[in-house]
C-alpha positions in Angstrom: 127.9 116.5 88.9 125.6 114.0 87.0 122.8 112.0 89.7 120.1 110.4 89.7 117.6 112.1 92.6 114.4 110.9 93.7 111.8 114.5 93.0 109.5 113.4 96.1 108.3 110.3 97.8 107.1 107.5 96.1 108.3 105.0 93.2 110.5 105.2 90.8 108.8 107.8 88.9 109.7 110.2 90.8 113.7 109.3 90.2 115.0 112.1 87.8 118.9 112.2 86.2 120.4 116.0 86.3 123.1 117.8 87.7 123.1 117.9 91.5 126.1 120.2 93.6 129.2 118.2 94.0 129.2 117.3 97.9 132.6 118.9 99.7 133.7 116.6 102.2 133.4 117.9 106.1 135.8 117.0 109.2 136.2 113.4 109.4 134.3 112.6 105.7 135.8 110.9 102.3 134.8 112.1 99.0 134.7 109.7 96.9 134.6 109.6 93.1 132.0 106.8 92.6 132.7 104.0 90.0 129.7 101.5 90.9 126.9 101.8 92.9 124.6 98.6 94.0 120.6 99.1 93.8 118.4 98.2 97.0 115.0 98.1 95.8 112.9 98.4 99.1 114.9 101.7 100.0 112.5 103.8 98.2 110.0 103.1 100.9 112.0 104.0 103.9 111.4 106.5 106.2 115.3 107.1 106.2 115.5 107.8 102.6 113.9 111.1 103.7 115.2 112.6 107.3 118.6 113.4 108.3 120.8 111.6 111.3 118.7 113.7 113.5 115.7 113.4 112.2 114.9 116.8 110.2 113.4 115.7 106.6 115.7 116.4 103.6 114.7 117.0 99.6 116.3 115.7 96.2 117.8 112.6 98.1 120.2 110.0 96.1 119.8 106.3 96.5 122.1 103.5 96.7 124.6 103.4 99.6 126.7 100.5 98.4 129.4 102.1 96.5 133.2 101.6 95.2 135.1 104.1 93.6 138.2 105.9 94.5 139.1 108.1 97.1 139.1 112.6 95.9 139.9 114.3 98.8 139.9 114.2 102.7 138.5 116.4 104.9 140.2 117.4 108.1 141.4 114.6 110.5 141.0 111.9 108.1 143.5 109.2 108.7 144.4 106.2 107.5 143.1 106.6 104.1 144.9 108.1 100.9 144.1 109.8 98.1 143.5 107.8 95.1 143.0 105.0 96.7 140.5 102.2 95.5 137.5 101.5 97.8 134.4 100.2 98.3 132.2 100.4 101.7 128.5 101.2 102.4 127.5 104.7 103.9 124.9 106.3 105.8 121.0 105.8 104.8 120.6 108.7 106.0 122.7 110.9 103.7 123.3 110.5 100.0 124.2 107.7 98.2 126.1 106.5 95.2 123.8 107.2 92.5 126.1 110.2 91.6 129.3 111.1 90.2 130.6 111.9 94.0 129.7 111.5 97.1 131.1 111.2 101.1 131.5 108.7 103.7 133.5 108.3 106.4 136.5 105.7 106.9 134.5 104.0 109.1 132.1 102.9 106.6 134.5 102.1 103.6 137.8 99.6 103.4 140.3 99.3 100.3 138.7 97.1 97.5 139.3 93.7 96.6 142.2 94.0 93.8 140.7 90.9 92.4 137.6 92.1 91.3 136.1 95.0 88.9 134.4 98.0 90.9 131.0 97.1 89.6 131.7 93.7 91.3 133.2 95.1 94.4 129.6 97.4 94.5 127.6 94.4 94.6 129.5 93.4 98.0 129.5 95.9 101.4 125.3 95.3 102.3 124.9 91.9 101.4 128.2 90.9 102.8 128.3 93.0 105.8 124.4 91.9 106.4 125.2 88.0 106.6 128.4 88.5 108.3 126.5 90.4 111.1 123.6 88.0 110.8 125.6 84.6 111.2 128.9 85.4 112.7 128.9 88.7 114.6 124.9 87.6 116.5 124.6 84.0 115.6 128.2 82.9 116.3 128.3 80.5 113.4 130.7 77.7 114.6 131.9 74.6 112.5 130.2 71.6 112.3 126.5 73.4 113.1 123.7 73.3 111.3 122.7 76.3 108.8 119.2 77.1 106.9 119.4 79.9 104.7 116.2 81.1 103.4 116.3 82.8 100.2 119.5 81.7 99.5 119.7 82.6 95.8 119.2 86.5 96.5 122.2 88.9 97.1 122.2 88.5 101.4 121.8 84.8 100.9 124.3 84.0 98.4 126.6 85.2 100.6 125.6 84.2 103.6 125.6 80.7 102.2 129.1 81.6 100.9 130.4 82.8 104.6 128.6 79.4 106.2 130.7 77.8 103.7 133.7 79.1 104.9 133.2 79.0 108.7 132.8 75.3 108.2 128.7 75.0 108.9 126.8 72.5 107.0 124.5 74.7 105.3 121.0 74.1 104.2 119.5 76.4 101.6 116.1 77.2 100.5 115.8 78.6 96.7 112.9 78.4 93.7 113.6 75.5 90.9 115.2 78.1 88.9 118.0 79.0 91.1 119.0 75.6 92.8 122.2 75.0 90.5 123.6 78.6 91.4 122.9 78.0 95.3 124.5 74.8 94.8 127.9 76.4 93.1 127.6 78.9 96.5 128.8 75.8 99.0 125.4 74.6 99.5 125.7 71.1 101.1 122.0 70.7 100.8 119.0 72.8 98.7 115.8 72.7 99.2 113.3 73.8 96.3 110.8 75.7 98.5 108.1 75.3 96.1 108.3 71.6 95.9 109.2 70.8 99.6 108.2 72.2 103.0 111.6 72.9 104.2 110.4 72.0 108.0 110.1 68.5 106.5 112.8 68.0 105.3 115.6 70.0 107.1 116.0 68.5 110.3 117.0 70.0 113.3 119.0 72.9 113.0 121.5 75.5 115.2 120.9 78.7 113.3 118.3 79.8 111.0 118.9 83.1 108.8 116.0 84.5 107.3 116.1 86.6 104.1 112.2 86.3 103.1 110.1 86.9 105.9 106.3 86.4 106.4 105.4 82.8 106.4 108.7 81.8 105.7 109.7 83.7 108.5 106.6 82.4 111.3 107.4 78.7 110.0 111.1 78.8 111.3 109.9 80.1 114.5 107.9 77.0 114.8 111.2 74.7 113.7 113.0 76.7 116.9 114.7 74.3 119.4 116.2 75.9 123.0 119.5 76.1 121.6 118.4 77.3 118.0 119.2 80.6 116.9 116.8 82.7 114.4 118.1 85.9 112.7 115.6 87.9 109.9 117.0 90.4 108.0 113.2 90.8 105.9 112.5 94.0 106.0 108.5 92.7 106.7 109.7 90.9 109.4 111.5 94.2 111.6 108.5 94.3 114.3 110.2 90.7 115.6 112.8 90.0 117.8 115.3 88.4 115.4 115.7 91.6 113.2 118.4 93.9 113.2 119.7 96.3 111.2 122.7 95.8 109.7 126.0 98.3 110.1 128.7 99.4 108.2 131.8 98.1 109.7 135.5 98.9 108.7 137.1 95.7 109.8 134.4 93.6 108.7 135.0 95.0 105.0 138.5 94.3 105.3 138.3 90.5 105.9 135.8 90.2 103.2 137.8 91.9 101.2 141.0 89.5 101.8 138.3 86.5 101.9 137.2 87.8 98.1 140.6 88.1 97.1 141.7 84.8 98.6 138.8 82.9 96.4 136.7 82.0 99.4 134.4 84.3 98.4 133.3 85.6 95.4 130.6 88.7 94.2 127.5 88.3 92.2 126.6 91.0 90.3 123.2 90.8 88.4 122.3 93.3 85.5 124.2 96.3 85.2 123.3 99.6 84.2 124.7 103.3 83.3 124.0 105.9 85.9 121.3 107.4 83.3 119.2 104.4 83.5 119.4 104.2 87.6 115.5 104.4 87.1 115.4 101.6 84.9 117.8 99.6 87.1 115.7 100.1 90.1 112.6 98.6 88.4 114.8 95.7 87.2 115.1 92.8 89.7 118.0 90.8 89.4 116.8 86.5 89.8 120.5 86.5 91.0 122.7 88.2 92.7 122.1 92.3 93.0 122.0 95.0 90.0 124.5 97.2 89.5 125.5 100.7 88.0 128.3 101.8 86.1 128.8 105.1 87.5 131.8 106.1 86.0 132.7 103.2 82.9 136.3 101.9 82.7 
């Protein structure tokens, strides 16, 4: 099959496109015939990007984990999901990824894709989605009527965090450069701040949950804003030493109400520039102002 691998560790020049063995799905796995795949910049300098579940290292591995395509074959066991079926999920860091013509996951990790949208949209979707519905509903316990800051609201986690305050009801309060503030306002942003201009502590008030997407300063200023009932939540990856980071999960039901939330127009995907599979390198050196880069695995 055609894939882009990373040759050893490093940046993007070490990302090669050539034929790679088509992976056979084991007990309990999907193969998937991948449409789109979704590009997470920072992944080339994880430690998990090299080592397997249990820790041994592993060569030649394939990046991007957000995916949507449509379901091969099933290994043994698999239920609840059919052959040619249209998904999209987010598998395993620690296994390969969507930059290639096929790959596996397990039903746990994928959910059927929103009929509404193309699968280069739906790609764009599982991590940022699944990383602010963790963040502000599964930890945070994002009520109506509370307070929300979103920092770095015009990037792929916080657009959609700001979309998923929006629809729980929060009045949400979002940080973004000059640039971006009419697309944060179009996300349900009830106020922006342009971070550049004002200091958002100034300005924001008092708040009941804080969701970080930036880190660093931005990151040790809204621990000075915190109030006893206040929650913070970081998701910057500079930020993962601190006690509000987490990782975030793939999650089965989780992708299903996002996908009936996308499909209902409460919700809607981003997706930045877009790229064939033979240019994943390019597309990894590419940063999207809004929304996340994609790749067109297999065109339509």
């Amino acid at each position: 099959m055609r894939a882009v691998r990373m040759q050893q560790k490093g940046g993007t020049e070490h990302m090669r496109f050539e034929n790679a063995p088509r992976p056979i799905p084991g007990a309990g796995e999907v193969l998937i015939q991948v449409h789109a795949a979704a590009v997470t910049p920072t992944e080339l300098l994880w430690d998990l990007t090299w080592c397997t579940y249990t820790g041994e290292s592993r060569k030649f591995p394939i990046l991007s984990h957000e995916f949507s395509g449509v379901v091969a074959s099933l290994g043994d066991g698999v239920a609840g999901v059919t052959e040619g079926e249209e998904v999209y999920g987010l598998n395993d860091w620690t296994v390969n990824g969507a930059l290639a013509e096929y790959m596996v996951a397990t039903p746990g990790q994928l959910a059927v894709k929103p009929s509404s949208i193309s699968h280069q949209q739906a790609a764009a979707v599982p991590l940022s989605a699944l990383t602010a519905w963790q963040a502000l509903i599964t930890r945070a316990d994002l009520k109506s009527g509370q307070r929300v800051l979103i920092h770095g609201a015009a990037g792929g986690v916080g657009n959609m965090a700001t979309q998923l305050a929006h629809w729980r009801g929060a009045y949400v309060i979002a940080t973004a450069s000059a640039n971006n503030l009419d697309y944060v306002w179009q996300s349900g942003a009830d106020e922006v701040i342009d971070y550049s201009r004002d200091r958002f502590e100034d300005v924001a008030g008092d708040v009941d949950v804080i969701m970080d997407a930036v880190g660093g300063e931005t990151l040790e200023r809204s621990i000075a804003m915190l109030k006893p009932n206040t929650k913070l939540i970081s998701i910057a990856t500079q930020s993962k030493e601190t006690e509000y980071f987490f990782y975030v999960e793939p999650n089965h039901e989780q992708l299903k109400e996002i996908s009936r939330l996308i499909d209902a127009g409460e919700v809607r995907s981003v997706a930045g520039h877009v790229f064939p599979l033979e240019q994943g390198k390019q597309a990894y050196e590419t940063r999207a102002k809004c929304g996340k880069t994609v790749i067109t695995v297999k065109p339509s």
